[in-house]
C-alpha positions as CSV (number, residue, x, y, z in Angstrom):
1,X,45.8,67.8,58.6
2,X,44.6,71.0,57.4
3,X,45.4,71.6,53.8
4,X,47.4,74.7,54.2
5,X,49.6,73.3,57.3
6,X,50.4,70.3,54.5
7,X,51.4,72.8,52.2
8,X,54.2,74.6,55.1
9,X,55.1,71.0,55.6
10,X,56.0,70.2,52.2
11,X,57.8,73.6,51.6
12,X,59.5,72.8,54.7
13,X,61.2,69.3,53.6
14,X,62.1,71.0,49.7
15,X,63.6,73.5,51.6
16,X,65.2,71.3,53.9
17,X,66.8,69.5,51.4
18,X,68.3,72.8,49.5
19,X,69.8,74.1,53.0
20,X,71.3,70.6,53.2
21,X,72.9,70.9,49.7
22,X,74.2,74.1,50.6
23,X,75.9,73.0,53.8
24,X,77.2,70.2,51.8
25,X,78.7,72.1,49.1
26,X,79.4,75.4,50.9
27,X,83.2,75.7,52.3
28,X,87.2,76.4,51.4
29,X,86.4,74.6,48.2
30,X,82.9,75.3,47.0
31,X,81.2,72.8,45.0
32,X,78.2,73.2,43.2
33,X,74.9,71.6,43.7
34,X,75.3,69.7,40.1
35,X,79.1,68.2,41.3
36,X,77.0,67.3,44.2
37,X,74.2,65.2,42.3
38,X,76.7,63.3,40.3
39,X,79.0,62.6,43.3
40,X,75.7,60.9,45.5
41,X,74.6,59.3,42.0
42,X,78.3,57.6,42.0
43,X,78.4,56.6,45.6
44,X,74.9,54.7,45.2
45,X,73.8,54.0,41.6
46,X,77.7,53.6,40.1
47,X,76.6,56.2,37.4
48,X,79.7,58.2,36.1
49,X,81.1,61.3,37.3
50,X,81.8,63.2,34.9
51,X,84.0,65.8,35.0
52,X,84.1,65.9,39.1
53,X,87.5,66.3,40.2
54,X,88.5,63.2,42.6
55,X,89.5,65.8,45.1
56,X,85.4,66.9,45.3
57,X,84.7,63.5,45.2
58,X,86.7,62.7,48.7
59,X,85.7,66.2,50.2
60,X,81.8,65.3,49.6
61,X,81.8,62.1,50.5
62,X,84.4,61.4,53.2
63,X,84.1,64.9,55.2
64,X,81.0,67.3,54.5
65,X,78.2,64.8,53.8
66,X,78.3,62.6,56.8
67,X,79.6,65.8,58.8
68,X,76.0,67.9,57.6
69,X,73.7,64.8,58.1
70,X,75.5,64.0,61.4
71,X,74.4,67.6,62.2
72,X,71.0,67.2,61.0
73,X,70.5,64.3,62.7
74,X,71.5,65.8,66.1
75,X,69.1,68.7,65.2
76,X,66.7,66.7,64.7
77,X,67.4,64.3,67.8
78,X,67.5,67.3,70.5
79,X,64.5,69.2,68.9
80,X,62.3,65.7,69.3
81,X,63.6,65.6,72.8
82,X,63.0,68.9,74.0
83,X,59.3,69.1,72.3
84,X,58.6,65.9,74.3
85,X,60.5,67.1,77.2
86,X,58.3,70.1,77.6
87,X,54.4,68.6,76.7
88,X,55.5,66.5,79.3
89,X,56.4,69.0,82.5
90,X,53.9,71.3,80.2
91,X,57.3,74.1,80.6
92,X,58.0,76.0,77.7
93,X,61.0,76.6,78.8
94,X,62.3,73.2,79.8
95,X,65.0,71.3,77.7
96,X,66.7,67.9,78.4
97,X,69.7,70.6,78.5
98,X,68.5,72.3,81.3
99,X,67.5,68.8,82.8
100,X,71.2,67.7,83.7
101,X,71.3,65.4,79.9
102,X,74.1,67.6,79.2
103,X,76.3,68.1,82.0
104,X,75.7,64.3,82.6
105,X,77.9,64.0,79.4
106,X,80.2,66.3,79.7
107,X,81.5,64.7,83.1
108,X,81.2,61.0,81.2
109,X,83.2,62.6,78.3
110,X,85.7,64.9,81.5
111,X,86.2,60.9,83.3
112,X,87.8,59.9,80.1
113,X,89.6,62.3,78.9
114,X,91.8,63.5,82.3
115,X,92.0,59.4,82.5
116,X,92.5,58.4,79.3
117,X,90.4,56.0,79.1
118,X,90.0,55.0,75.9
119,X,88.9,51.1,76.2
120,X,86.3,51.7,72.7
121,X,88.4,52.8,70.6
122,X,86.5,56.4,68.7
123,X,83.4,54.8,70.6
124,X,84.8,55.3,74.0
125,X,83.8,59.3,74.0
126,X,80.3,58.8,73.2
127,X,79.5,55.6,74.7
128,X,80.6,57.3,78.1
129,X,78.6,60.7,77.0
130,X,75.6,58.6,76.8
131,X,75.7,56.5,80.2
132,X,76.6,59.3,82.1
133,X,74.1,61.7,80.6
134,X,71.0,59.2,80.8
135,X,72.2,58.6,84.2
136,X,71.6,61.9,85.0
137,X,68.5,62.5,83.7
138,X,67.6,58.7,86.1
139,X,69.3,60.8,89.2
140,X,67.6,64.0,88.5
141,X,63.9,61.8,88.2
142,X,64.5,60.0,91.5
143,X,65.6,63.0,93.5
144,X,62.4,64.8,92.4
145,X,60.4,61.7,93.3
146,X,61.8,62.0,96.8
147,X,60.6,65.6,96.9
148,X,57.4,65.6,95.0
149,X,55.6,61.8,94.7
150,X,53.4,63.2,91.9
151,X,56.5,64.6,89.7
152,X,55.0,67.9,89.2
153,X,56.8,69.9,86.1
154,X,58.6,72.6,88.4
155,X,59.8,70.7,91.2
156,X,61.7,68.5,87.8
157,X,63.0,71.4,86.0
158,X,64.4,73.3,89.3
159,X,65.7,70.2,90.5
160,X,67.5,69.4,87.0
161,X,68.6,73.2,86.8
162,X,70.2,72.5,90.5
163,X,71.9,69.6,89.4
164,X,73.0,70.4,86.1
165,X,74.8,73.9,87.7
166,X,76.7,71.5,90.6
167,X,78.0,69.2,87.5
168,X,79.0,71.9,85.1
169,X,81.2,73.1,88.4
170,X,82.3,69.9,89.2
171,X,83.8,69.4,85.4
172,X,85.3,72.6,85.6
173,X,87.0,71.8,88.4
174,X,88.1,68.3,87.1
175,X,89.2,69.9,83.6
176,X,91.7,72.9,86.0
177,X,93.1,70.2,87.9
178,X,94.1,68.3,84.7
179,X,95.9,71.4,82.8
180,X,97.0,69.3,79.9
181,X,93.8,68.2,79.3
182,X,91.8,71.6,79.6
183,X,91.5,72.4,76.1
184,X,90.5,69.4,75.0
185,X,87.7,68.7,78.2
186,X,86.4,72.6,77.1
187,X,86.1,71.7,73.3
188,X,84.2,69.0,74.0
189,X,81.7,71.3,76.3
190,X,81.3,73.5,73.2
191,X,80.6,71.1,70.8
192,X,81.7,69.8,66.9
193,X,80.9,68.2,64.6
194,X,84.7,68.0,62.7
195,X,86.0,65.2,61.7
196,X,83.0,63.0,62.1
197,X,82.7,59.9,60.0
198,X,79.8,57.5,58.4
199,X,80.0,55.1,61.7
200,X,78.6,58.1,64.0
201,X,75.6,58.9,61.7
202,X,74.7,55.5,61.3
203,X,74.8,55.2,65.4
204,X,72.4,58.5,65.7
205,X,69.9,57.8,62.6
206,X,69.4,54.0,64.2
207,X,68.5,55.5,67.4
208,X,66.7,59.1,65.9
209,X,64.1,56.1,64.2
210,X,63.6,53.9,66.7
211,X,63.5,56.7,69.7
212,X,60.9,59.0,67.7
213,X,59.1,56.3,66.4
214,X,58.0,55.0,70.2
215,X,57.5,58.7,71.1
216,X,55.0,58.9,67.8
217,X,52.8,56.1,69.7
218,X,52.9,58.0,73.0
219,X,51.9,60.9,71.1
220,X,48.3,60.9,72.6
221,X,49.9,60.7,76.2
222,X,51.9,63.9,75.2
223,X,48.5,65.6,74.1
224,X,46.9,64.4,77.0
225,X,49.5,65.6,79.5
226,X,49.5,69.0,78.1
227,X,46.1,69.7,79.1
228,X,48.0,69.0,82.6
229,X,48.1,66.4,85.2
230,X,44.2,66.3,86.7
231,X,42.7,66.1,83.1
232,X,45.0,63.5,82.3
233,X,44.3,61.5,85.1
234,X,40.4,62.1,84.7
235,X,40.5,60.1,81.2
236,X,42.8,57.4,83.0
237,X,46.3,58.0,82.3
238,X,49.3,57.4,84.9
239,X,51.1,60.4,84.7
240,X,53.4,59.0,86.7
241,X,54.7,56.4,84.7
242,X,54.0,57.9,81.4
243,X,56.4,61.1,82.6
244,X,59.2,58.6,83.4
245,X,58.9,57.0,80.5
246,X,59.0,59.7,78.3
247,X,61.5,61.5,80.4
248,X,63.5,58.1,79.7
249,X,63.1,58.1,75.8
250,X,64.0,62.0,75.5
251,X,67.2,61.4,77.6
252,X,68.1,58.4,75.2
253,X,67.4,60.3,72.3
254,X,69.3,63.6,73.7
255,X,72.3,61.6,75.7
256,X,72.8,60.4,72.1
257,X,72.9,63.6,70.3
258,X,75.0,65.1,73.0
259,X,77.6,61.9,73.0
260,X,78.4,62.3,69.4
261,X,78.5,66.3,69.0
262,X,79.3,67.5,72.3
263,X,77.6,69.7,74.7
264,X,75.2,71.9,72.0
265,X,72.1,74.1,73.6
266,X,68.8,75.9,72.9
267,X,68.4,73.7,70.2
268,X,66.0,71.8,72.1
269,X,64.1,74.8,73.1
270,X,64.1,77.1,69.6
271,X,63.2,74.2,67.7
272,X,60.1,72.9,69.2
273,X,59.0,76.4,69.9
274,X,59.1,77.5,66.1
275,X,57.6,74.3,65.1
276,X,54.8,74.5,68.0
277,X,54.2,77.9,66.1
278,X,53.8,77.1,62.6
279,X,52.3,73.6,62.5
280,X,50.9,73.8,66.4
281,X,50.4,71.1,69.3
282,X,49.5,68.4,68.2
283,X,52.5,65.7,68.9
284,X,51.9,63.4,66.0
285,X,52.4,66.4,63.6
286,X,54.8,68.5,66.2
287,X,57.1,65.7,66.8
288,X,58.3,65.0,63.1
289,X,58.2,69.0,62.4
290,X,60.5,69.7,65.7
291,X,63.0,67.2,63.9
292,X,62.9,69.0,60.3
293,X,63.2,72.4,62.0
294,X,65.7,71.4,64.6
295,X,67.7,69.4,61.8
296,X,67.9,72.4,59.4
297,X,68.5,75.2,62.3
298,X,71.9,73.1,63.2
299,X,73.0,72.5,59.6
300,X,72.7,76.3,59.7
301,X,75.0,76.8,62.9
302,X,77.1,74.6,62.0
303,X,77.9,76.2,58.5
304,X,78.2,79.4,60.4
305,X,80.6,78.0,62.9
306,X,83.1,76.8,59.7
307,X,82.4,79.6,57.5
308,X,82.5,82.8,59.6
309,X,85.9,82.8,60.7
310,X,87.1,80.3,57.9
311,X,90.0,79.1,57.8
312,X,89.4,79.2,61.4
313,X,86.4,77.2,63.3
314,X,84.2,78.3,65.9
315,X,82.2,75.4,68.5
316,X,79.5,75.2,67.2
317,X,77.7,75.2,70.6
318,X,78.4,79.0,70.6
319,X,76.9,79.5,67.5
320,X,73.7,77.9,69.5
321,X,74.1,79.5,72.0
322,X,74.6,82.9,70.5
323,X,70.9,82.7,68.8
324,X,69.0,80.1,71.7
325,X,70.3,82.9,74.3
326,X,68.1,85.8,73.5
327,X,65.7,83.4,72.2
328,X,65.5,81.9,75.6
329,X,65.1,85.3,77.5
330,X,62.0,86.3,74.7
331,X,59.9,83.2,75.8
332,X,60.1,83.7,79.5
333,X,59.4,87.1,79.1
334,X,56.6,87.2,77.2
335,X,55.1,84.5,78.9
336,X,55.8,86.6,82.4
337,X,54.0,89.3,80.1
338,X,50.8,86.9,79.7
């Protein structure tokens, strides 16, 4: 690594870690960064507080820590995915969002809400976010299969824009015919991250470590497969099976995200993007970089989304999609431009 790309990295993580302080102690009730210090030496060295008020002490640790590093986390999560998402159909402007990931969920997460459903307990949301958004990214691989055998990237990302379309409409449809259950179907399809707890980022950071750390060994594949299908194949890579299986692991790792926050987008796509820009392509570098940058752009959001309108909230999903949107329309013109 060159010696000035170490030096962004290391700038990055300080910095990181002071955005992540401010979401912490940014709010109704502000607390400052020293407040903070003594309340996370407390919780796990037993060192004394001080003069922290037991109110900062619950607001800290019960609601805005886990709720920030739940959000970093699914940052992080979808920005891994979509960087892996896109070396793989070599598409700058493909997503696991615009795959079908996250209209999967949203109909998991529509099923149980209109039926009430609610056989997990807290888990019941997510768990069925997950199954029915890896499932779609499993549907949307197969259909494309059936069309194209070699799983070329455009005949995937049309085919996952097609399906993720029909399965926004068809959760419309299912959250109209359930009127009493509209607002609560639509929230959901915005995303949040309120009223999360310790149990939901423990879930994500397992499978964040585990997820990233199989993609970091396929990180050659992902180098390899940028260069495009023929070259990959000339050095004796499957691209077959090594699309799938990456595919796989970045709808694991996004179906997650997605479960536990809602439907949130462009994430995927700003993230890897900025981090392609300043640390460039190579995945065992890009990969860990897409997850700072991804993890501290939806800190951001998400302190916009409770802060803006405060005392009112806004879905954080907007706030997303309100920067991803022009973002979005930037890359594919300027690479119609090239």
């Amino acid at each position: 690594m060159k010696r000035s790309v170490k030096f962004l990295a290391v700038f990055s993580i300080i910095a990181a870690a002071g955005i992540i302080m401010i979401g912490t102690g940014a709010g109704s009730v502000f607390v400052s960064p020293v407040q903070i210090i003594k309340i996370f030496g407390n919780k796990l060295f037993g060192t004394a507080l001080g003069d922290v008020p037991a109110s900062h002490v619950s607001i800290i640790w019960e609601i805005r820590f886990p709720r920030v590093l739940l959000g970093f986390f699914v940052g992080a999560a979808l920005a891994v995915s979509g960087a892996a998402v896109q070396s793989v159909l070599k598409n700058p402007l493909a997503s696991p969002y615009t795959l079908g990931v996250s209209s999967g969920a949203s109909l998991g997460a529509g099923i149980i809400i209109a039926g009430e459903f609610y056989f997990l307990g807290s888990f019941t949301l997510p768990a069925a976010g997950w199954v029915f958004g890896v499932s779609a990214m499993f549907v949307m691989v197969w259909f494309s299969s059936q069309i194209d055998r070699s799983l070329q990237g455009t005949t995937i990302v049309l085919t996952g824009m097609v399906m993720s379309l029909f399965v926004s409409a068809v959760v419309t449809v299912m959250a109209n015919a359930k009127d009493e259950k509209y607002k609560q179907i639509m929230k959901w399809q915005t995303g949040s991250l309120s009223g999360k707890k310790w149990d939901y980022v423990a879930v994500l950071a397992a499978v964040f470590a585990l997820v990233t750390v199989f993609m970091l060994f396929r990180s050659k594949e992902m180098d390899l497969l940028t260069f495009g299908d023929e070259q990959a194949r000339s050095v004796g890579l499957d691209t077959k099976s090594a699309k799938i299986l990456l595919l796989t692991a970045a709808a694991i790792l996004s179906g997650t995200a997605v479960a536990f926050a809602g439907v949130i987008g462009f994430v995927d796509l700003i993230a890897p993007h900025i981090a392609r820009k300043l640390f460039g392509a190579k995945h065992k570098i890009l990969l860990p970089m897409s997850a700072l940058v991804g993890g501290v752009f939806m800190v951001l959001c998400d302190l916009l989304a409770r802060t803006i309108t405060a005392p009112n909230e806004l879905p954080v999903g907007a706030v997303t999609a309100l920067i991803g949107a022009p973002f979005f329309a930037w890359v594919f013109f300027s690479k119609r431009k090239r």
